[in-house]
C-alpha positions in Angstrom: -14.6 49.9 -98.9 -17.8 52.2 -100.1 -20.4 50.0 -102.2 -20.9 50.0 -105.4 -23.9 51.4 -107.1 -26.0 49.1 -109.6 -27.1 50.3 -112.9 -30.5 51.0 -111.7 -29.2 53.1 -108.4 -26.7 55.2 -111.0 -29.9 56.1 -113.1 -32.1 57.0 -110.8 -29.1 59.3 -109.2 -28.1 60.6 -112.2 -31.5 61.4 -113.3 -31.6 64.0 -110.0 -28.5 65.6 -111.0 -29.0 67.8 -114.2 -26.0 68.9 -116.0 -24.4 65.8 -115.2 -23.6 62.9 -117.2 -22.4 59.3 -116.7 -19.1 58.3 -118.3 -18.4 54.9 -118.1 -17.3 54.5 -114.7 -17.4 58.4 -113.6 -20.0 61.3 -114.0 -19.3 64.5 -115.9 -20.3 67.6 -115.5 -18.8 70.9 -117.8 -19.5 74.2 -116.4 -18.2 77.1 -118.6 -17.1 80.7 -117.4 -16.6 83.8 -118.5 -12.9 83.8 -118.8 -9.9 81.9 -117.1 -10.0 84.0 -113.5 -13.7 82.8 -113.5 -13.1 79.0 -114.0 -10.4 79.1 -111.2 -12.4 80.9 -109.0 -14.8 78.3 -109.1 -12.6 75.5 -108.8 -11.1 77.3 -105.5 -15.1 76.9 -104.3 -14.8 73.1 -104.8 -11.6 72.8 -102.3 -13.7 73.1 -99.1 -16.6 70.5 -99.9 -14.5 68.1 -101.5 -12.0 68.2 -98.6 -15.3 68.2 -95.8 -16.4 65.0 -98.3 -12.8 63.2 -97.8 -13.8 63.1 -101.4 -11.5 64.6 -104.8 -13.0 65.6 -108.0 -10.9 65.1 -110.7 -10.5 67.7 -112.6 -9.7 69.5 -116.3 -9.5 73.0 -117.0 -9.0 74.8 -120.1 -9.4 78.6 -120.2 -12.9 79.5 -119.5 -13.8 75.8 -119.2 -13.8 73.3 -116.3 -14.3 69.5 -116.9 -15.5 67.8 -113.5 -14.9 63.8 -112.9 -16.2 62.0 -110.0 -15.3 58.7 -109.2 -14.6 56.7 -106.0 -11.1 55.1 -107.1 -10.8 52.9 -104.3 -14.1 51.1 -104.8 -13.8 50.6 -109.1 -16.4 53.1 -110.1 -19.9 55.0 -108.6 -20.7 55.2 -105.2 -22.8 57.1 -102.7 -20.4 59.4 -102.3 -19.7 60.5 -105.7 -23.3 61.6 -106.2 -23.8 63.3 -102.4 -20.7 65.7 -103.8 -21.9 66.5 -107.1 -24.8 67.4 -105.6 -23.0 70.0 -103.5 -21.1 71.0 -106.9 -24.5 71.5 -108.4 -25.3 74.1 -106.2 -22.2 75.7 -106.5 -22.2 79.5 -108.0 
């Protein structure tokens, strides 16, 4: 099972990753779009890292807005790996 991240290992993560947020036991990141083709054009460029990661976002969309949740489920809460793929998100157009 993936470790767990301490408070002080979540902030200094989170503080690398602008445009995200922590949420209780899950970071947050909105992106907006342009209209609804937009967000689900983007969410389509999220299936190949997350898949590469072994790693799944979970995700809300409304119209032109996309909600992104990252957890690791398995372990209770932040990891490693839910910080390595918002990263990749981050760059993300």
């Amino acid at each position: 099972m993936a470790k767990l991240l301490n408070d002080a290992e979540i902030q200094a993560q989170i503080g690398q990753l602008p445009g995200w947020a922590v949420t209780g036991r899950e970071i947050q990141s909105v992106r907006k779009f342009k209209d609804f083709l937009e967000a689900i054009a983007f969410v389509n460029t999220l299936v190949a890292p997350a898949e590469a990661a072994g790693h799944h976002p979970d995700l809300a969309i409304s119209y032109n807005k996309v909600t992104i949740n990252l957890t690791t489920h398995d372990a209770g809460g932040l990891t490693a790996a839910d910080f390595d793929l918002a990263k990749i998100i981050s760059r993300l157009p």
